[in-house]
N, CA, C and O atoms as a MOPAC input file, in Angstrom:
PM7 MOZYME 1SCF
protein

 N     84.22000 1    86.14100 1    -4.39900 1
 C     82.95800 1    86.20400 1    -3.68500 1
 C     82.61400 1    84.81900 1    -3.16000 1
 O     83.00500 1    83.84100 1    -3.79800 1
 N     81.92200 1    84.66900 1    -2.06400 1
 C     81.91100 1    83.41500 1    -1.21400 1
 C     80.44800 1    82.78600 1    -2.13700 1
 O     79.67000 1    83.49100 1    -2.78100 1
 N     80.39100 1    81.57000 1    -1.99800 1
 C     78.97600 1    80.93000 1    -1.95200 1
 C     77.88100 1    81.55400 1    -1.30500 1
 O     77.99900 1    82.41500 1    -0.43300 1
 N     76.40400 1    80.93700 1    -1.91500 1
 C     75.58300 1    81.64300 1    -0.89700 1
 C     75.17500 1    80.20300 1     0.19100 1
 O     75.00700 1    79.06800 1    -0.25600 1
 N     75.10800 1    80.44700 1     1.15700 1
 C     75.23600 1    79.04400 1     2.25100 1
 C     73.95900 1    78.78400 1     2.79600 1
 O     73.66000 1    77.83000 1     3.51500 1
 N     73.03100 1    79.94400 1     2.30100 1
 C     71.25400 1    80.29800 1     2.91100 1
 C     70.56600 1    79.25900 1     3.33700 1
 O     69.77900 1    79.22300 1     4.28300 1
 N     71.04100 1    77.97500 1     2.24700 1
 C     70.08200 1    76.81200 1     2.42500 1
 C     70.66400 1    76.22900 1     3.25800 1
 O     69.96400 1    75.25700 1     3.54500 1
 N     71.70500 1    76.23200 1     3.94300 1
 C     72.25600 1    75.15700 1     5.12400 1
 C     72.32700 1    76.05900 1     6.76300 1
 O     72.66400 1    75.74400 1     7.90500 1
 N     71.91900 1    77.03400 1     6.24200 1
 C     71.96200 1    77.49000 1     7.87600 1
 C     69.96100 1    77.23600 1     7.62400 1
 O     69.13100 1    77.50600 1     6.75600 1
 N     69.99500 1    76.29000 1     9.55600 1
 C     68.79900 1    76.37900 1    10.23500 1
 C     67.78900 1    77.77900 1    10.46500 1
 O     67.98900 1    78.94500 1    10.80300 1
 N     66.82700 1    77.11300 1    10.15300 1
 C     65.24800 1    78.73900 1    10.43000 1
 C     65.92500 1    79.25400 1    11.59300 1
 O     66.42800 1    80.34600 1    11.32700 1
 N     66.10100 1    78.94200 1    12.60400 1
 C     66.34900 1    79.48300 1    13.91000 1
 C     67.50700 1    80.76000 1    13.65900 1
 O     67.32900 1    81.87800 1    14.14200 1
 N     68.47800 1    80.47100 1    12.98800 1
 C     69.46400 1    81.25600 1    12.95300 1
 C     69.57100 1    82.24100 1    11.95100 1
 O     70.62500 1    82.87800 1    11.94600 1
 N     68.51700 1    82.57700 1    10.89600 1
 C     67.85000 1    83.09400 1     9.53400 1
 C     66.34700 1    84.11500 1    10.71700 1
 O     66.08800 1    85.31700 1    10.65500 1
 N     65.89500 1    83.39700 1    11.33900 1
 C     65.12000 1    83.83600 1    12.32100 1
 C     65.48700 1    85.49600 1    13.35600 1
 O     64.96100 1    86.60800 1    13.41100 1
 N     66.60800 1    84.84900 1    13.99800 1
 C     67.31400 1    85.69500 1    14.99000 1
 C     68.64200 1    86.93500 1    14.18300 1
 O     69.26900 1    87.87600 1    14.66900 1
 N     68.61000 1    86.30900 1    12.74500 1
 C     69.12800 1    87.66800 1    11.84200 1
 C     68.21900 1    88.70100 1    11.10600 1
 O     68.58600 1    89.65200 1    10.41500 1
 N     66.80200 1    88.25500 1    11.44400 1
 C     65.82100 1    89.23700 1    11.08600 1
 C     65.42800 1    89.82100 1    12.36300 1
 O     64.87000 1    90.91800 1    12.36300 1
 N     65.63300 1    89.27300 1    13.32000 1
 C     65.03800 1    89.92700 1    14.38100 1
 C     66.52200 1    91.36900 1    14.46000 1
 O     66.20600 1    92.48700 1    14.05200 1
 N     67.28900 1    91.25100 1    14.73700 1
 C     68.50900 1    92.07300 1    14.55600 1
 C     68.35400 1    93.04900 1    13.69600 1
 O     69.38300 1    93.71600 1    13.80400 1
 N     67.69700 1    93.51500 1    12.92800 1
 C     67.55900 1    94.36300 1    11.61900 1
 C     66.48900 1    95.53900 1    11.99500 1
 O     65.34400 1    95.30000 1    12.37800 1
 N     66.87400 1    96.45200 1    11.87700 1
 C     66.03800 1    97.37200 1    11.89900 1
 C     64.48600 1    97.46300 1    11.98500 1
 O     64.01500 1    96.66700 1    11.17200 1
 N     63.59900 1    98.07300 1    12.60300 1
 C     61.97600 1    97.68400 1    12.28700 1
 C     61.44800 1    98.81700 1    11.41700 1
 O     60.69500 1    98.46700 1    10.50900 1
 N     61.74100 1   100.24100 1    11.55100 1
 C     61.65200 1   101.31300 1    10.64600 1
 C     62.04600 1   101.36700 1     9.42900 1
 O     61.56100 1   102.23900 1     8.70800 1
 N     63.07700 1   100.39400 1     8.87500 1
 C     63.16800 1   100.93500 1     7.34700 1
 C     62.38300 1   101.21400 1     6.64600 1
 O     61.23700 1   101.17000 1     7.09400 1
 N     62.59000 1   101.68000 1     5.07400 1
 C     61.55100 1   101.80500 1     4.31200 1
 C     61.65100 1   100.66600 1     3.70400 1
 O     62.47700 1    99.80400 1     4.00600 1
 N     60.39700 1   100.53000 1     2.34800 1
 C     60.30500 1    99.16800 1     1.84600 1
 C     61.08300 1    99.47700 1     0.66000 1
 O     60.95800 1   100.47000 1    -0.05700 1
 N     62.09700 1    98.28500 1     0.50300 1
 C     63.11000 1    98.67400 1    -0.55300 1
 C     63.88100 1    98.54400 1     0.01600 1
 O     64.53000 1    97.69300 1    -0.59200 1
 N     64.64200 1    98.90000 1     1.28700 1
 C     66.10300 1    98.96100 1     2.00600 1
 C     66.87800 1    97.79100 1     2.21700 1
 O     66.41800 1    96.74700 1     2.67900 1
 N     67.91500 1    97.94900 1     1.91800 1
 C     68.58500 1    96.85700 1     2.06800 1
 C     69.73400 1    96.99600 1     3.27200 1
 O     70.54300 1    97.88200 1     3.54400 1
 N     69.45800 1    95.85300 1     3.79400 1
 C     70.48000 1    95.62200 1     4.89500 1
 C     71.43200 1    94.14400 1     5.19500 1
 O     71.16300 1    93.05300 1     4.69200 1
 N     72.48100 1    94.39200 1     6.04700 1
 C     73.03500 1    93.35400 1     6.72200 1
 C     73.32500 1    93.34500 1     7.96900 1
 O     73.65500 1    94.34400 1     8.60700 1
 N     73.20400 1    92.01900 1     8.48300 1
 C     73.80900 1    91.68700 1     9.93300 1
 C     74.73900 1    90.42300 1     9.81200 1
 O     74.48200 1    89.41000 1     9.16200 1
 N     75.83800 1    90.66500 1    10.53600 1
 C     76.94100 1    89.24000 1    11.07700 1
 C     76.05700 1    88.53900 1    12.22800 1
 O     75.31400 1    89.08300 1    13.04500 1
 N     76.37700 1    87.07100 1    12.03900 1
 C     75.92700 1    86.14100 1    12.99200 1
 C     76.87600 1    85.21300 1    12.73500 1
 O     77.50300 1    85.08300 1    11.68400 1
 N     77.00200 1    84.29400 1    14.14700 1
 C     78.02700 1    83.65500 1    14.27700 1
 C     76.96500 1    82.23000 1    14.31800 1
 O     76.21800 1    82.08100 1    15.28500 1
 N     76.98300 1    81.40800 1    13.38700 1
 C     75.61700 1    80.37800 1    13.14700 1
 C     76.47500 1    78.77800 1    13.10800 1
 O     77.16500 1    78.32400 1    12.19500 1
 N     76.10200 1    78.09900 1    14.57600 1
 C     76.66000 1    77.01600 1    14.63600 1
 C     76.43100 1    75.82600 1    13.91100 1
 O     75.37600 1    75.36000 1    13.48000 1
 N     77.64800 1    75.39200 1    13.84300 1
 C     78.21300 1    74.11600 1    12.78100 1
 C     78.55800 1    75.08400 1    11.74800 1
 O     79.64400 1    74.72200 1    11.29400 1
 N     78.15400 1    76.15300 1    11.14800 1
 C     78.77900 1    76.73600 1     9.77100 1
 C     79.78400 1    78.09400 1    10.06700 1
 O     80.49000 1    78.35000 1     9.09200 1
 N     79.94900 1    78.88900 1    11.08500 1
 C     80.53400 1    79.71300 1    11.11600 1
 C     80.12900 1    81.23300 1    11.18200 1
 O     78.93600 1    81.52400 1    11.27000 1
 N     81.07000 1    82.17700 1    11.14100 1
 C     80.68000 1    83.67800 1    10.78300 1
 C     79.81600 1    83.63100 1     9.30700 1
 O     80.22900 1    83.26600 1     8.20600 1
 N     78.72700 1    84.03700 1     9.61900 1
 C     77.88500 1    84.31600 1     8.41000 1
 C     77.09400 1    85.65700 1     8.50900 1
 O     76.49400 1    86.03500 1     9.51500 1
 N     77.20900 1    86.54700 1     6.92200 1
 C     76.63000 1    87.81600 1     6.95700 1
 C     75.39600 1    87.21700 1     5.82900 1
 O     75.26900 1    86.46500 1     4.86300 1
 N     74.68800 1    88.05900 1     6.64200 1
 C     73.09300 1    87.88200 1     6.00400 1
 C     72.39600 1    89.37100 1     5.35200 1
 O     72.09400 1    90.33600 1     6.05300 1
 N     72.28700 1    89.32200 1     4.37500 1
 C     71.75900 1    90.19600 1     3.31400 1
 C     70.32900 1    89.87200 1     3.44100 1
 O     69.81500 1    88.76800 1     3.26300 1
 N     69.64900 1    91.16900 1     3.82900 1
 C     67.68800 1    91.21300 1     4.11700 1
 C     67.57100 1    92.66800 1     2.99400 1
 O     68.20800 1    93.66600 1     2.65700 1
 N     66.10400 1    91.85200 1     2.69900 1
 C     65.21600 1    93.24000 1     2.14000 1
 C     63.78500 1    93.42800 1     2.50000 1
 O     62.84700 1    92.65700 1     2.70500 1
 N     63.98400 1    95.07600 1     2.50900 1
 C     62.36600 1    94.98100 1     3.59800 1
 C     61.33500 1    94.92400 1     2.50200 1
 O     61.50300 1    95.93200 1     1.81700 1
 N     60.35500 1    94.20800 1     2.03200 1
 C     59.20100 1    93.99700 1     1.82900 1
 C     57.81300 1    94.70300 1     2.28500 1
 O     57.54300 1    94.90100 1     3.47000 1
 N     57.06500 1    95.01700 1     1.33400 1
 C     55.44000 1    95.28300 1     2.17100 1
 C     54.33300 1    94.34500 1     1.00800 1
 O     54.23200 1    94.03700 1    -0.17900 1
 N     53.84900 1    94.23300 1     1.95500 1
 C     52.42300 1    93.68400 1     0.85400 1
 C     51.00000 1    94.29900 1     1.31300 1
 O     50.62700 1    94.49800 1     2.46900 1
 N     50.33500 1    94.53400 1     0.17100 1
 C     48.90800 1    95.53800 1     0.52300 1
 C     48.18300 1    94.53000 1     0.14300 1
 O     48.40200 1    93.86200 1    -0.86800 1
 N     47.09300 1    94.32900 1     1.09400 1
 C     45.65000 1    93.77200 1     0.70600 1
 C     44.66600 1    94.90600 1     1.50200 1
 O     44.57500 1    95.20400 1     2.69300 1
 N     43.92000 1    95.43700 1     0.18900 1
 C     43.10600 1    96.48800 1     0.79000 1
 C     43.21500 1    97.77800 1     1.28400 1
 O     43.55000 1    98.60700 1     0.43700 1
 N     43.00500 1    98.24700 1     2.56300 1
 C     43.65400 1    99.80000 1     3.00900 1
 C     44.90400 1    99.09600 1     4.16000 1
 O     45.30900 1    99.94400 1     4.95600 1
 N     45.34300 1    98.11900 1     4.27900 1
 C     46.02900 1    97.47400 1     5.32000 1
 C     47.67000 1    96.77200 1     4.36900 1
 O     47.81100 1    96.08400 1     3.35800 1
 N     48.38200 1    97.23800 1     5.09300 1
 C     49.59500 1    97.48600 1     4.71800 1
 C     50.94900 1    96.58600 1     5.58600 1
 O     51.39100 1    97.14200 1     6.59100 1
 N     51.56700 1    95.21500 1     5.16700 1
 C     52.16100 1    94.22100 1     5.73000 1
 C     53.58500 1    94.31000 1     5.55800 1
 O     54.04500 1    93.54700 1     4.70900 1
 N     54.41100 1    95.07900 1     6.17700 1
 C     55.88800 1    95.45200 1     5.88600 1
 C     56.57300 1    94.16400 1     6.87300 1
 O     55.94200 1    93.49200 1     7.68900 1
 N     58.07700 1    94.03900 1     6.52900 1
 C     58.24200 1    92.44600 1     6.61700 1
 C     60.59100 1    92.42700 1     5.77500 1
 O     61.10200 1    92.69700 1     4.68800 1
 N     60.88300 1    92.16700 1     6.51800 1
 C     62.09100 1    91.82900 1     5.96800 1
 C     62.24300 1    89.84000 1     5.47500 1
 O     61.85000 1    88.77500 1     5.95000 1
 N     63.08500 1    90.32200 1     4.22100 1
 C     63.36400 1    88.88900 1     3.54600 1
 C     64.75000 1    88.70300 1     3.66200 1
 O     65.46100 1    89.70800 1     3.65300 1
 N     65.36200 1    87.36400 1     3.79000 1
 C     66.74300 1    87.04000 1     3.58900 1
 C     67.15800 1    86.90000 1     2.29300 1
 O     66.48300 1    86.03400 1     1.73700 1
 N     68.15900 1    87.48800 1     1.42400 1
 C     67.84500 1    87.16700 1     0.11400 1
 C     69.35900 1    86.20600 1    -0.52200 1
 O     69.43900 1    85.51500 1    -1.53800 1
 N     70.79600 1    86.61900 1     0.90400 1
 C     71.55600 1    85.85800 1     0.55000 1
 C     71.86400 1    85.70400 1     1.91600 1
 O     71.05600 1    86.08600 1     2.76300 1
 N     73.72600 1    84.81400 1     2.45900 1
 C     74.19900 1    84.57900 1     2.90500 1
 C     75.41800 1    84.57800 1     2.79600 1
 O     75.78700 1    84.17800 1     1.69200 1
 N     76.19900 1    84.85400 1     3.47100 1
 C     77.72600 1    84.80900 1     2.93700 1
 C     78.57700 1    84.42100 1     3.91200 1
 O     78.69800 1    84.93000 1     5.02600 1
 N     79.20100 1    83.44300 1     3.42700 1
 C     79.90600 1    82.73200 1     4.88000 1
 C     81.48800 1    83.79600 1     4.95200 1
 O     81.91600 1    84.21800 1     3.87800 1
 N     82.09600 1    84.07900 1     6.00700 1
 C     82.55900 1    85.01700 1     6.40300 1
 C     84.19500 1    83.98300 1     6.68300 1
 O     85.20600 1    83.90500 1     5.98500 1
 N     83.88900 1    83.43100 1     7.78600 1
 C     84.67700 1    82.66200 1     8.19600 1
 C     84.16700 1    81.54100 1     8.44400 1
 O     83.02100 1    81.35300 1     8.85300 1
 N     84.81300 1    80.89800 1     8.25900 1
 C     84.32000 1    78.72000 1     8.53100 1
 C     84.67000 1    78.52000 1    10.05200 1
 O     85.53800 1    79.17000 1    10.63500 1
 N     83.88100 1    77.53100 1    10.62900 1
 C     83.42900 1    77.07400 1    11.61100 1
 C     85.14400 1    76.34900 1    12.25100 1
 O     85.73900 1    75.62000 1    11.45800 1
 N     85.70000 1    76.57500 1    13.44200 1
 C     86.79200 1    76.48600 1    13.46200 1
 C     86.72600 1    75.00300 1    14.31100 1
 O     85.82100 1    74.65500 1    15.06900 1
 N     87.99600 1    74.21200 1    13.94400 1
 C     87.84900 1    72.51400 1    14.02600 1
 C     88.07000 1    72.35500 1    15.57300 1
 O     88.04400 1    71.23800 1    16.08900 1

């Protein structure tokens, strides 16, 4: 199993792998998307969808929870 690399890939590219992800799941679902994230390589990103309640109002929301580098960044 690879390292998790989460902390060295940039917001921007952690950003544009949540945007990629489904908007309907339920809360609980787990998903992945491949991104190809420069300077580090093919990286698959592991999300979970989240909700948070304050009140009658209801905040659903995907989290990154790992990273997995796929292939390394080629020289």
């Amino acid at each position: 199993m690879a390292d998790n690399v989460l902390a060295r890939i940039p917001g921007e590219f952690v950003a544009r792998a949540i945007q990629a992800l489904l908007k309907q799941a339920p809360p609980g679902a787990v998903a992945g998307v491949e991104q190809d994230v420069l300077g580090v390589g093919r990286v698959k990103f592991t999300a979970v969808r989240m909700s948070l309640s304050r009140g009658r109002h209801v905040h659903e929301f995907w989290t990154v929870e790992s990273a997995e580098l796929l292939a390394p960044k080629s020289p």
